[in-house]
Structure formats: structure tokens, C-alpha cells
C-alpha positions in Angstrom: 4.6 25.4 27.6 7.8 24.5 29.9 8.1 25.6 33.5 10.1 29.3 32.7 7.0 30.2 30.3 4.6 29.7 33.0 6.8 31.4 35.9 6.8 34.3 33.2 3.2 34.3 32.4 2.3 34.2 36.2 4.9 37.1 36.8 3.2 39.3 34.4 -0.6 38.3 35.6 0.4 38.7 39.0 3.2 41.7 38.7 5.6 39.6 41.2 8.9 38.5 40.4 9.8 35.4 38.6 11.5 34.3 41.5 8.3 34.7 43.6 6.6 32.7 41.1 8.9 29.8 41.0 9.0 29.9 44.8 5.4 29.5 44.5 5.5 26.8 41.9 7.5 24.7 43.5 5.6 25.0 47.1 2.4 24.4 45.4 4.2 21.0 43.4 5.3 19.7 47.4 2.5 20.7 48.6 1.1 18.0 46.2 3.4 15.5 46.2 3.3 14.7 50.1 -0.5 15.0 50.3 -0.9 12.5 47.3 2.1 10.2 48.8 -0.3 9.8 51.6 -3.0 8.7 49.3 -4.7 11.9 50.3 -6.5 13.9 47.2 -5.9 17.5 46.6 -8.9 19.6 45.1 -8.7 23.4 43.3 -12.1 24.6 42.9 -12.4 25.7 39.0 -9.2 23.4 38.3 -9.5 20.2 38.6 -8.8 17.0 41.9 -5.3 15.1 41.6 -5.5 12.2 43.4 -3.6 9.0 44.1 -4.3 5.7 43.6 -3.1 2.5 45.0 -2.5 -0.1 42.7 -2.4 -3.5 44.4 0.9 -6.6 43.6 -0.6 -8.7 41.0 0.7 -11.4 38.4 1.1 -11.0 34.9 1.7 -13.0 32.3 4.8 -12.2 29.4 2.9 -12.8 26.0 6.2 -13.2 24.1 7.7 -15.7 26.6 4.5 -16.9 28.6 6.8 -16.4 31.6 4.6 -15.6 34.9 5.9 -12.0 36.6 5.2 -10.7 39.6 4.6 -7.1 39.2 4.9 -4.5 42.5 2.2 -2.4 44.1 2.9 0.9 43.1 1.2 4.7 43.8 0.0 6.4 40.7 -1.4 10.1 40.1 -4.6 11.0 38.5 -6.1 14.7 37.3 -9.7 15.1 37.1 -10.7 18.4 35.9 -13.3 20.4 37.1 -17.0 20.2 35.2 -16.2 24.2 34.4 -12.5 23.8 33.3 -14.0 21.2 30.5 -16.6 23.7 29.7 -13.9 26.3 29.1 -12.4 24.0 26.8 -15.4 23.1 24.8 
């Protein structure tokens, strides 16, 4: 499903514009975004927890070369579903 499905979907659910919806959609994705660039976690009760991790500047080896690289911390984002979305799923 791409982004104008969902803004459709929502629309009809929620009898709002499309406009509203992507409006909302894109506040929500912000909303996000700045909480888990401040390594903060953001939780939706019946959804699921995204949350950031840290990963620290390490050194790694190139197994075609053997070269030694130093690769960069960097900020990745994790989903962890809620225990009742996964039992919706089952």
C-alpha cells in the first residue's frame, strides 16, 4: 500500500478530506522523526513503540581486501509492535 492508498483509506474511515489526512500523516511522520532524532521513543498503545538506537564508531574489517575501516556512529529506527497487534496478525 503507497502513501495515496492510505490517505484514501483514512478519508473514508474517518469521512475527512484527503487533504486532512495527509496533513495528518505528515504531522504524525515529524512528530516522529524529531522525537526519535533525540533518541527519545515514541509509543501508540495497540500499535506498536518506534524507537532509536545509537550505534556506536567501530572498526571493521573488508573481507575481500582485509583493509581495516573505520565505520561512523550512526542513529537507526526500530518498530516493535504491540503484543495485541501480533495477536491480530496471528
Amino acid at each position: 500500500m503507497d502513501n495515496k492508498a492510505l490517505t484514501e483509506i483514512l478519508a473514508k474511515r474517518l469521512n475527512r478530506k484527503p487533504e486532512d489526512i495527509e496533513k495528518l500523516l505528515e504531522a504524525f511522520i515529524a512528530t516522529v522523526k524529531n522525537r526519535c532524532g533525540d533518541l527519545d521513543s515514541v509509543a501508540i498503545p495497540g500499535f506498536g513503540t518506534f524507537e532509536a538506537k545509537k550505534r556506536l564508531e567501530r572498526v571493521s574489517i573488508n573481507p575481500a581486501t582485509g583493509k581495516r575501516m573505520l565505520i561512523p556512529p550512526k542513529v537507526t529506527l526500530s518498530f516493535k509492535p504491540s503484543a495485541l497487534l501480533k495477536n491480530k496478525l496471528r
